[in-house]
Kinemage of the C-alpha trace (Angstrom):
@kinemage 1
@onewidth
@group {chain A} dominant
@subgroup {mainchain}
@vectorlist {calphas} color= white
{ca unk a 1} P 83.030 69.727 78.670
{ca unk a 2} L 81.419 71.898 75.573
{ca unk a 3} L 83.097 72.202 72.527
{ca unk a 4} L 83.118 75.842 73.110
{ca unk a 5} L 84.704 75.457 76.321
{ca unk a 6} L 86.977 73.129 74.901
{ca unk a 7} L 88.261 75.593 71.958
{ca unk a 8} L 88.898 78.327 74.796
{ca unk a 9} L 91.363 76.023 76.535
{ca unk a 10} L 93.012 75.811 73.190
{ca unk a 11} L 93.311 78.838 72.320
{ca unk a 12} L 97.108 80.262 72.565
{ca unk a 13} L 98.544 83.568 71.919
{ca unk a 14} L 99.557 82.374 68.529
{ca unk a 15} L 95.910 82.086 67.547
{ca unk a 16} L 96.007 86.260 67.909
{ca unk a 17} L 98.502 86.650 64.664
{ca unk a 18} L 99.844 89.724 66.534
{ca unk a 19} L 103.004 91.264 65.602
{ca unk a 20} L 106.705 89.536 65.987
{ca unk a 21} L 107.660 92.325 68.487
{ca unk a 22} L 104.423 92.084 70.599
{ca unk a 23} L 104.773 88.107 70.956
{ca unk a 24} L 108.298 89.154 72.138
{ca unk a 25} L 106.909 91.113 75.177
{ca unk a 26} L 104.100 88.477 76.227
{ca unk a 27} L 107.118 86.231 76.471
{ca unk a 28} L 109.381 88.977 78.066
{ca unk a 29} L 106.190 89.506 80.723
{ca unk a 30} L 106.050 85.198 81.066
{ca unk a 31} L 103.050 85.086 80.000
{ca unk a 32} L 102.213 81.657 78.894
{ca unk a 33} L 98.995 81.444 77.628
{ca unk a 34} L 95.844 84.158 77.526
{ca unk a 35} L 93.237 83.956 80.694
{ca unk a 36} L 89.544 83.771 79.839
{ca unk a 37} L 89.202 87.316 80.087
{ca unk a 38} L 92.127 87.715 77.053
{ca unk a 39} L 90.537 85.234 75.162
{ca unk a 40} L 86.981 86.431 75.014
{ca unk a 41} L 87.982 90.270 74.504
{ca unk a 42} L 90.933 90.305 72.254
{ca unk a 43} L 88.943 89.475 69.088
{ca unk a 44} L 86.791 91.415 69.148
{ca unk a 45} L 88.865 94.534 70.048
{ca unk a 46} L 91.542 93.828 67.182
{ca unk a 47} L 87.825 93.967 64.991
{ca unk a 48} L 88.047 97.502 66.244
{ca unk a 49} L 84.452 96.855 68.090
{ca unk a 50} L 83.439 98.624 71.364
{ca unk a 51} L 83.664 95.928 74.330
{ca unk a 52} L 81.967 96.264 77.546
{ca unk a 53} L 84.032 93.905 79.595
{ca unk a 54} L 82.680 92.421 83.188
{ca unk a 55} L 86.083 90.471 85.379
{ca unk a 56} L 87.580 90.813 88.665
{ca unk a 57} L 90.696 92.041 89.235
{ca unk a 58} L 92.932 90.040 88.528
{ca unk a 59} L 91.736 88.197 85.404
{ca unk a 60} L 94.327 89.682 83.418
{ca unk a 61} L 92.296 92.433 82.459
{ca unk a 62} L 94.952 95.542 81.185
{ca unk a 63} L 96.627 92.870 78.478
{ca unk a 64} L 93.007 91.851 77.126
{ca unk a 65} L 92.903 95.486 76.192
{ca unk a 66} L 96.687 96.401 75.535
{ca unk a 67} L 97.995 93.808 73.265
{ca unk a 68} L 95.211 94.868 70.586
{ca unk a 69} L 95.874 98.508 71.203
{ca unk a 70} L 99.541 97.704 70.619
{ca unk a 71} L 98.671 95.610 67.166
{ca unk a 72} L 97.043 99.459 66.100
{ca unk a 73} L 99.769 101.042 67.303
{ca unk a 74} L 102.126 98.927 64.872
{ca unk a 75} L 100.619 100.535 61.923
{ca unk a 76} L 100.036 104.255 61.685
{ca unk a 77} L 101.573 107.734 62.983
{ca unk a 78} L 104.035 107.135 65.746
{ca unk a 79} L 104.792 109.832 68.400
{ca unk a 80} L 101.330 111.037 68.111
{ca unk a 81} L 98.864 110.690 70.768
{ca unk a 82} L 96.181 108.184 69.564
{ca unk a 83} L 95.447 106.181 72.788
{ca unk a 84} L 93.937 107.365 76.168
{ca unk a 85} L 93.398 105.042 78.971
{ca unk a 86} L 91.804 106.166 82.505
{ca unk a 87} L 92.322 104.562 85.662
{ca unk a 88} L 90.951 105.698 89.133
{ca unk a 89} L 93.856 105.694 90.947
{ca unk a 90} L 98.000 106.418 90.682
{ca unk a 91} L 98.736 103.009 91.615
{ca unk a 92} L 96.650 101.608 89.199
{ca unk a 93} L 97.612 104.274 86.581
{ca unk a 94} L 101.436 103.276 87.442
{ca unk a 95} L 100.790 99.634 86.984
{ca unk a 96} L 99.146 99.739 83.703
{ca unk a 97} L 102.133 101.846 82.106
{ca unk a 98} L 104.758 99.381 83.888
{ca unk a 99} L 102.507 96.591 81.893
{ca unk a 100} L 102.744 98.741 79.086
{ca unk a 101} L 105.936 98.991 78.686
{ca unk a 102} L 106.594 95.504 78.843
{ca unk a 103} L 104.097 94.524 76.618
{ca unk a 104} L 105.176 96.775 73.760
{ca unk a 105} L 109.252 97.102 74.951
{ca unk a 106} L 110.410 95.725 71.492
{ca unk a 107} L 108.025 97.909 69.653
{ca unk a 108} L 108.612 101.926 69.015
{ca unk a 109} L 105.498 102.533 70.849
{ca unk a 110} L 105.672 104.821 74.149
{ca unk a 111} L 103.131 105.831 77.011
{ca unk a 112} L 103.137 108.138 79.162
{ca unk a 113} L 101.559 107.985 82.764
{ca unk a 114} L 99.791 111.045 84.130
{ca unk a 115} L 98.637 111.497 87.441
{ca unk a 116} L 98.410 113.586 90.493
{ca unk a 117} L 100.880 113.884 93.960
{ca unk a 118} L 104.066 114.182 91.595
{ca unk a 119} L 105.497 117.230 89.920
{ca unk a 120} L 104.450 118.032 86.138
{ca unk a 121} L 107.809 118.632 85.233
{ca unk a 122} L 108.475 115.035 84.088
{ca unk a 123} L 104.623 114.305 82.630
{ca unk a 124} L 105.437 117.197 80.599
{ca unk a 125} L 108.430 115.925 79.329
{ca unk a 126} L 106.915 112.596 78.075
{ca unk a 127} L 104.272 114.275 76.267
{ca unk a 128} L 106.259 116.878 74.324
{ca unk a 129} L 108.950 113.489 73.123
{ca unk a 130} L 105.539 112.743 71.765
{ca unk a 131} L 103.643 109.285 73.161
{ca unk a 132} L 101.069 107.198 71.687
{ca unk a 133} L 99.256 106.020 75.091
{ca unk a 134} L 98.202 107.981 77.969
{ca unk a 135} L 97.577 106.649 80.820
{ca unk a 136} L 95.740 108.553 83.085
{ca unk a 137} L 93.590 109.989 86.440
{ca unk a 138} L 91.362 112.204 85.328
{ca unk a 139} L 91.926 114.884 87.681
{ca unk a 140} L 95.517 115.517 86.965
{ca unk a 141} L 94.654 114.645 83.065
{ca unk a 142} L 91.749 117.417 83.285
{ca unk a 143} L 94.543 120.376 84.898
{ca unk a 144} L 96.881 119.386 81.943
{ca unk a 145} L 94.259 119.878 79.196
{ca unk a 146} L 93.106 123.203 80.773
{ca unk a 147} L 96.635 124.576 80.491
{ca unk a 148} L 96.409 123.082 76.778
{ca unk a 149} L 99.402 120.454 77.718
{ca unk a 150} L 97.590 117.979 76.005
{ca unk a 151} L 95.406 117.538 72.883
{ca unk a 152} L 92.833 114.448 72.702
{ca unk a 153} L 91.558 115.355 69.650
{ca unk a 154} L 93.400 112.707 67.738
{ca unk a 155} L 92.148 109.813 70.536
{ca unk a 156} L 91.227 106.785 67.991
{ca unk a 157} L 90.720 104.178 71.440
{ca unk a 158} L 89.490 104.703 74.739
{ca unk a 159} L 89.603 102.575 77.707
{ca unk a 160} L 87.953 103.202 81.292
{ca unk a 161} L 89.732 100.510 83.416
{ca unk a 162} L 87.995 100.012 86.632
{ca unk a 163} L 85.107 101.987 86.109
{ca unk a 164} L 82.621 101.003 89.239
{ca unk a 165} L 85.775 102.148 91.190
{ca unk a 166} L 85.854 105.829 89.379
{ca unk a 167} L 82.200 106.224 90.187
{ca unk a 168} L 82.583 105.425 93.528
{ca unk a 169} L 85.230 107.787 94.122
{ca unk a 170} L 83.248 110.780 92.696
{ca unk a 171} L 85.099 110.891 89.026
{ca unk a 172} L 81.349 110.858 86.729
{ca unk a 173} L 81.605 114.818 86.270
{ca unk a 174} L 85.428 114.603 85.284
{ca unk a 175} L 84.961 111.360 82.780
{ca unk a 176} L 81.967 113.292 81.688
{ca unk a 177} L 83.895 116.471 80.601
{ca unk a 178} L 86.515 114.293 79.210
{ca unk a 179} L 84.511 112.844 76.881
{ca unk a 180} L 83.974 116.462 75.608
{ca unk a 181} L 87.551 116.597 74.854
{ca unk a 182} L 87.866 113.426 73.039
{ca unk a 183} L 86.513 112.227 68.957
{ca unk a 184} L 82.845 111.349 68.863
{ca unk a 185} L 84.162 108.215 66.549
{ca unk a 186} L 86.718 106.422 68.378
{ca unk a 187} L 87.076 102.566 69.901
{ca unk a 188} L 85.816 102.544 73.428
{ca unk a 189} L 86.395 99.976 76.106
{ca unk a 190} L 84.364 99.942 79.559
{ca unk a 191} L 85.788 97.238 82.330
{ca unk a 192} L 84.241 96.995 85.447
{ca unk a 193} L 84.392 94.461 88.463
{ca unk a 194} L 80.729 95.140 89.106
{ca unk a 195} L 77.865 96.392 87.253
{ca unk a 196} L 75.878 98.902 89.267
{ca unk a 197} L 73.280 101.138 87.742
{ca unk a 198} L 75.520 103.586 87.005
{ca unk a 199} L 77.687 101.770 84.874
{ca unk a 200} L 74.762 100.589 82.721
{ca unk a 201} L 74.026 104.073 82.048
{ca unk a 202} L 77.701 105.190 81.528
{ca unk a 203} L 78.111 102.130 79.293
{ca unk a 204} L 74.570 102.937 77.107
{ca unk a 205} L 76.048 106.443 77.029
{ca unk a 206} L 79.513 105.984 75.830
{ca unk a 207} L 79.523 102.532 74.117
{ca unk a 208} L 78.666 101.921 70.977
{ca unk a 209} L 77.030 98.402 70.144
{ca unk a 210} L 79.711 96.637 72.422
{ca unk a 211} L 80.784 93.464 72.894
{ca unk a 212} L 80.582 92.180 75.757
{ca unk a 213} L 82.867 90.124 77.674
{ca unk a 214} L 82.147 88.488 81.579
{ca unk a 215} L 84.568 86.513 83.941
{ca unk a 216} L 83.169 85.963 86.616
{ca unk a 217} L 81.491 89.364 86.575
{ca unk a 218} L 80.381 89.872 90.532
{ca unk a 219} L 82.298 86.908 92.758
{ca unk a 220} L 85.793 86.596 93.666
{ca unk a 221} L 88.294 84.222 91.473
{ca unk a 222} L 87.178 80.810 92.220
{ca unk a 223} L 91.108 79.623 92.453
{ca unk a 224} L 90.980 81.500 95.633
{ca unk a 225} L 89.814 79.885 99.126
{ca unk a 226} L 88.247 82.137 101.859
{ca unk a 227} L 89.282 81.523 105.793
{ca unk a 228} L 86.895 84.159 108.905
{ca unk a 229} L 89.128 83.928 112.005
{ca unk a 230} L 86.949 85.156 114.908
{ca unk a 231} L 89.085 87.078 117.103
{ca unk a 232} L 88.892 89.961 119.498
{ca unk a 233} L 90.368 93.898 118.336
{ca unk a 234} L 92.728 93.530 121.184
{ca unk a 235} L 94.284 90.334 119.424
{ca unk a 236} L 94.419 90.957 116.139
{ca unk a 237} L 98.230 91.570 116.526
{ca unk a 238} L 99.381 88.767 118.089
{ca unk a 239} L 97.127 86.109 116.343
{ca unk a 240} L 98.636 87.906 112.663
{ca unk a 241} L 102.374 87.536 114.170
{ca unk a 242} L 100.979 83.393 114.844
{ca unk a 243} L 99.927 82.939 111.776
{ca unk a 244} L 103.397 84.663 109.955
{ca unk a 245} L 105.279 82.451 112.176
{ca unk a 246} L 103.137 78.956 111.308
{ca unk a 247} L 102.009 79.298 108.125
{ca unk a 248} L 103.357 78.480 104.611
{ca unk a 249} L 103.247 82.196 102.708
{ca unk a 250} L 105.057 83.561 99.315
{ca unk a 251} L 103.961 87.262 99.526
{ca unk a 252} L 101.153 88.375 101.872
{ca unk a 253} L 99.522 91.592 101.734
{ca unk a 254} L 97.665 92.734 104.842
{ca unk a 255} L 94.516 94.950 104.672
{ca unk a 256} L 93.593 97.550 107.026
{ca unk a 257} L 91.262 100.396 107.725
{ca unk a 258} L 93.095 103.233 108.410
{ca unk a 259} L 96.351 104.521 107.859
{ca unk a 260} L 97.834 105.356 111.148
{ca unk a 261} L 96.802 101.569 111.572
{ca unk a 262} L 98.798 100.537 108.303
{ca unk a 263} L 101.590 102.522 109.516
{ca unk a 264} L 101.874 101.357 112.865
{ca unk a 265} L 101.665 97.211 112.179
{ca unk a 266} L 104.088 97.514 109.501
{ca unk a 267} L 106.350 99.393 111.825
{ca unk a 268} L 105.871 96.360 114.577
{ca unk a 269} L 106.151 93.842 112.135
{ca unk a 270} L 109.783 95.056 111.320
{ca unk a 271} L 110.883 95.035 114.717
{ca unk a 272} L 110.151 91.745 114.691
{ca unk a 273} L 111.938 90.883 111.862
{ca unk a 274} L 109.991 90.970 108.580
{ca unk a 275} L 110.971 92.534 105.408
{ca unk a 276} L 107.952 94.652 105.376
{ca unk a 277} L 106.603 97.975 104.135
{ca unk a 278} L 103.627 100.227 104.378
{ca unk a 279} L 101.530 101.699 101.896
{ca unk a 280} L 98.898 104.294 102.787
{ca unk a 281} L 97.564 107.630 101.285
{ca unk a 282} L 99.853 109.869 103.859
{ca unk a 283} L 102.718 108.986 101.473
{ca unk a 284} L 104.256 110.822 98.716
{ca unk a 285} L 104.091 109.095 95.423
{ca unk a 286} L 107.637 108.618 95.280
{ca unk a 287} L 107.700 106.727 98.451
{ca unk a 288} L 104.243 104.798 97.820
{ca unk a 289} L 105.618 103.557 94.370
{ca unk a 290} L 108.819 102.475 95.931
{ca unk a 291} L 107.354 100.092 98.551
{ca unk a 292} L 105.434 98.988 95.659
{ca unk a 293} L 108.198 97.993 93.400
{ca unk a 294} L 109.904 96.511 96.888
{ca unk a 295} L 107.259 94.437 97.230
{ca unk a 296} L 106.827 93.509 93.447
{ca unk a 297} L 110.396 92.867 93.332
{ca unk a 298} L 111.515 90.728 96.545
{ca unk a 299} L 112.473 93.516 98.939
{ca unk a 300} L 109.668 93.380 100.860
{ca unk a 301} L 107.764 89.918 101.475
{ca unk a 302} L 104.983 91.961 103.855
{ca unk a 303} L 103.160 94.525 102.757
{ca unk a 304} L 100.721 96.427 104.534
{ca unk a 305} L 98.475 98.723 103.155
{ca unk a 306} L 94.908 100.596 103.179
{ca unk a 307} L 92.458 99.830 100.776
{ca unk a 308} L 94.282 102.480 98.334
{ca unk a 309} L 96.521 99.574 96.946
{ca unk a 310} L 93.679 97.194 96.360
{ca unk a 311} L 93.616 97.855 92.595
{ca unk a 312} L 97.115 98.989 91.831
{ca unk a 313} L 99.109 95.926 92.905
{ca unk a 314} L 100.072 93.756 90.030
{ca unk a 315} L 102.272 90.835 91.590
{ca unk a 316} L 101.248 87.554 90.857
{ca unk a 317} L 102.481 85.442 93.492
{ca unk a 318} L 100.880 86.932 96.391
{ca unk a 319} L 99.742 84.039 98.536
{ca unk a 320} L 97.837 85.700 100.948
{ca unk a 321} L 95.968 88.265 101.392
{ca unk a 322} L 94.762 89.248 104.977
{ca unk a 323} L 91.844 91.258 105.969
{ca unk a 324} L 93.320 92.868 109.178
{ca unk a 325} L 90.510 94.346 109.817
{ca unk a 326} L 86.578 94.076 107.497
{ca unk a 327} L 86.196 96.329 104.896
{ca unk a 328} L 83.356 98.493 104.292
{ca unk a 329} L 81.869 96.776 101.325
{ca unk a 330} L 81.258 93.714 99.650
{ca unk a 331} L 83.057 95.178 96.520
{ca unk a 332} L 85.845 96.187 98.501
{ca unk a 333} L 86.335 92.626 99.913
{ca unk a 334} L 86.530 91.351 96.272
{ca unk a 335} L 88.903 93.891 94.928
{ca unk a 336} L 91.305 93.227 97.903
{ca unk a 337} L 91.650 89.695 97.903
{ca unk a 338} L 91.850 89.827 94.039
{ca unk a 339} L 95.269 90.770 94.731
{ca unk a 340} L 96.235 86.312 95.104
{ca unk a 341} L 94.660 83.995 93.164
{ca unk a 342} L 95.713 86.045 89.789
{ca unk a 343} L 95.779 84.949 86.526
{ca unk a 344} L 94.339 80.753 87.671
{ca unk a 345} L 97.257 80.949 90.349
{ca unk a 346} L 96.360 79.751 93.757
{ca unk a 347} L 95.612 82.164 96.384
{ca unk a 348} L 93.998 82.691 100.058
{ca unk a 349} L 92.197 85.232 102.127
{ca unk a 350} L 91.955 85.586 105.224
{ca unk a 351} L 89.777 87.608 107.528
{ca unk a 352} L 90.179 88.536 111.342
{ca unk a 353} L 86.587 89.279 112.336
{ca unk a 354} L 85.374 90.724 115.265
{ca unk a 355} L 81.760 90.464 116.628
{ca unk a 356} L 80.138 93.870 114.815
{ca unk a 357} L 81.698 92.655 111.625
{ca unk a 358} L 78.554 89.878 111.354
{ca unk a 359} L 76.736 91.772 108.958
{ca unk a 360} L 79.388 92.437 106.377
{ca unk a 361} L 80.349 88.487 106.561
{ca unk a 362} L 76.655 87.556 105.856
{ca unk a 363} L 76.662 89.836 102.615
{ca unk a 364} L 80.161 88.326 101.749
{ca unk a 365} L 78.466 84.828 101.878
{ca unk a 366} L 75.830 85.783 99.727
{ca unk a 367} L 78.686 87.054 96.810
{ca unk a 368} L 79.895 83.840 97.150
{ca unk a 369} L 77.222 81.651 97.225
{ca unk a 370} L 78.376 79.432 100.313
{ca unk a 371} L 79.818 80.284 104.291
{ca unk a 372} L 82.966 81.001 104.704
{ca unk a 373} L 84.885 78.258 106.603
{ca unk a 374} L 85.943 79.516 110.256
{ca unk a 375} L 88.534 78.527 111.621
{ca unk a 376} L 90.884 78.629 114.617
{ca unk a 377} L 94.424 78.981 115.077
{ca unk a 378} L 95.679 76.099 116.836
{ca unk a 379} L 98.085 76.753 120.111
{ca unk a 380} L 96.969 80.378 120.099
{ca unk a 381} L 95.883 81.861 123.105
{ca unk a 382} L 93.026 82.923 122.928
{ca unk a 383} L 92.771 83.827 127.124
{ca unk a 384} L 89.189 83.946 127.864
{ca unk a 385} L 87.608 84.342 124.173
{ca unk a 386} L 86.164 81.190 123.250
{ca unk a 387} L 84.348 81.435 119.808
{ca unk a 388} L 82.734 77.911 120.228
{ca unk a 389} L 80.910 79.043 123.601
{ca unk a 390} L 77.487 79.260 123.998
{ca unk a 391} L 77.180 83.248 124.373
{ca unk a 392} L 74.137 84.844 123.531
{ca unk a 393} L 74.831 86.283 119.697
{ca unk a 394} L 72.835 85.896 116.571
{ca unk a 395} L 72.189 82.342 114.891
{ca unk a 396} L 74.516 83.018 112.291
{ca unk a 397} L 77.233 84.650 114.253
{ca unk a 398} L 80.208 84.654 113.251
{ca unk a 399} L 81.813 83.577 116.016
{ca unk a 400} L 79.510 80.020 116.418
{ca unk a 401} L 80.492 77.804 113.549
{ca unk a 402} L 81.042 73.533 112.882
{ca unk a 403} L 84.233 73.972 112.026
{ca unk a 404} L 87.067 75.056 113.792
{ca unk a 405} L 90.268 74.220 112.419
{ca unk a 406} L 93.621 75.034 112.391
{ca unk a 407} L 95.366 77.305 109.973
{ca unk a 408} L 98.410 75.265 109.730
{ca unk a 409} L 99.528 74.009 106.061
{ca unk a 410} L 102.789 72.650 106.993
{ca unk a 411} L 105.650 74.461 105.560
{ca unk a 412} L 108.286 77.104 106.443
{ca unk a 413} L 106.596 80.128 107.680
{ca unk a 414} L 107.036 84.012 106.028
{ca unk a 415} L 110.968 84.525 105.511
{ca unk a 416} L 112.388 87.108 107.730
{ca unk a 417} L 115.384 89.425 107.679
């Protein structure tokens, strides 16, 4: 091991010299000692410098950024908006003001969360008591400043959480016009799971001779293991309700592709007994957040949701996550099993994977630099889909493999009703 190594495993949040009240709510949040992603980008944003930072989700990302911002916020003008932080989605938006909160709870330090598919009524509200953080989507954050509800001239710190996500959902023209709106000299943070062209350019644009920080910029967390289940569409059901039944789980969140999809297994899997819940973009916000909190608090131990919770959910002892069906990308594989295996916890994913899903398993691979081991769930019928036969497919199917072994861990299986 290096010395430098070594030093980072010693490193505790002691070593910070933050304030009394802000070492209060790391050990109000249980935190116990800072991830690599904490250590590497705290210093250098308490120095007040610009930090392009490159980590999964996951890694502990929104307290590397927070618990300097809240050091700042100990000294200077309270109830006076000096902090904006963007996030591409509600959920996500939601989950860094919970963290907030926590984090600063025995300070005098407020935020505010602003976002879209809610009324204004209580955003407003917030604002006027006066706040020192926004958190925000910029689409709901751009209607308030056109109806001069909120003034960003006095921003001292910016953060874009989760930037490759905002460009892939469209928001360059919106961060670009609020940019406009906040001080030329400020503190700006860029984190990103992935570094795509466009983020080098945003990050040359906006940053400021950064820092920069990388965890494991680009692969999953390497505390999580990776299982392919080959298995036909018209079985994906019944081999999911198998594995619930046989399989050692904490929290599992299931994946799928659509939302009637989402809605519909959820629904099955309470008739059969689970504490479940759905979460999918037909929703109001009110109901999405509450099957969040159900699920973050022990109501539900299933949740099933579309790839709009893969950034938003912050519960750390999620023990499996389960692509129901493949996602679309590489990057959206990542972001969804980054859900388990958070913060050097344990974690694994598993993916049902049907023949035309060969391709997006291949570039999977690649990301993480070895196969993923297939396996197959012992006792399950299977009826006449044999995943060992000799059919003609590809070399590299997915469904031909060495190993075929059974998912059992031993165990009690996921707690129902």
């Amino acid at each position: 091991m290096s010395d430098t190594t070594q030093s980072l495993n010693d490193i505790t949040f002691d070593d910070f010299n933050l304030d009394a009240r802000i070492r209060g709510g790391i050990a109000d949040a249980g935190y116990d000692a800072p991830t690599p992603i904490q250590q590497q980008a705290i210093p250098f944003v308490l120095e007040g410098r610009d930090v392009l930072g490159l980590a999964m989700t996951g890694t502990g990302k929104t307290a590397a950024f927070m618990l300097p911002i809240l050091q700042r916020l100990t000294r200077g003008p309270l109830r006076k908006t000096r902090v904006l932080i963007v996030a591409p989605t509600r959920e996500l938006a939601e989950q860094i003001h919970q963290t907030t909160a926590v984090l600063g709870g025995r300070t005098k330090v407020r935020s505010a969360a602003i976002y879209g598919g809610v009324g204004k009524g209580p955003q407003l509200s917030a604002i006027r008591r006066g706040t020192e953080i926004i958190v925000a989507c910029p689409g709901r954050l751009l209607d308030h400043i056109g109806q001069g509800d909120i003034d960003l001239s006095g921003i001292e710190v910016l953060v874009l959480d989760e930037a490759d996500r905002m460009l892939d959902m469209g928001f360059l023209p919106d961060i670009k016009r609020l940019l406009r709106h906040v001080p030329a000299q400020r503190q700006t943070m860029l984190f990103s799971a992935t570094m795509p062209d466009d983020i080098k350019h945003l990050a040359d644009d906006i940053l400021k001779n950064p820092a920069t920080v990388q965890v494991n910029a680009g692969a999953p967390a390497k505390t999580v293991s990776h299982a392919l289940y080959p298995v036909p569409e018209t079985l994906k059901a019944k081999l999911l309700h198998a594995m619930l039944e046989e399989t050692r789980t904490s929290r599992v969140l299931v994946f799928t592709r659509t939302k009637h999809r989402a809605k519909r297994l959820a629904a099955d899997l309470d008739k059969r007994g689970y504490r479940v819940a759905a979460l999918q973009g037909n929703m109001t916000q009110n109901k999405r957040q509450a099957a969040m909190n159900g699920f973050k608090g022990g109501k539900y131990d299933i949740l099933v949701a579309t790839d709009i919770a893969a950034r938003g959910i912050d519960v750390n002892d999620i023990s499996h996550v389960v692509n129901y069906d493949m996602p679309d990308t590489v990057d959206a594989y990542t972001h969804r099993i980054g859900r388990t295996g958070r913060a050097e916890a344990t974690g694994e994913a598993v993916t049902f994977a049907v023949q035309d899903d060969e391709t997006m398993v291949r570039d999977i691979e690649i990301v993480l630099g070895k196969p993923i081991e297939r396996r197959r769930m012992e006792g399950f019928d299977y009826g006449s889909f044999t995943p060992e036969s000799q059919r003609p497919a590809p070399k590299k199917s997915v469904y031909r493999s060495r190993s075929f072994r059974g998912s059992q861990r031993g165990g009690l299986p996921a707690q129902k009703r």
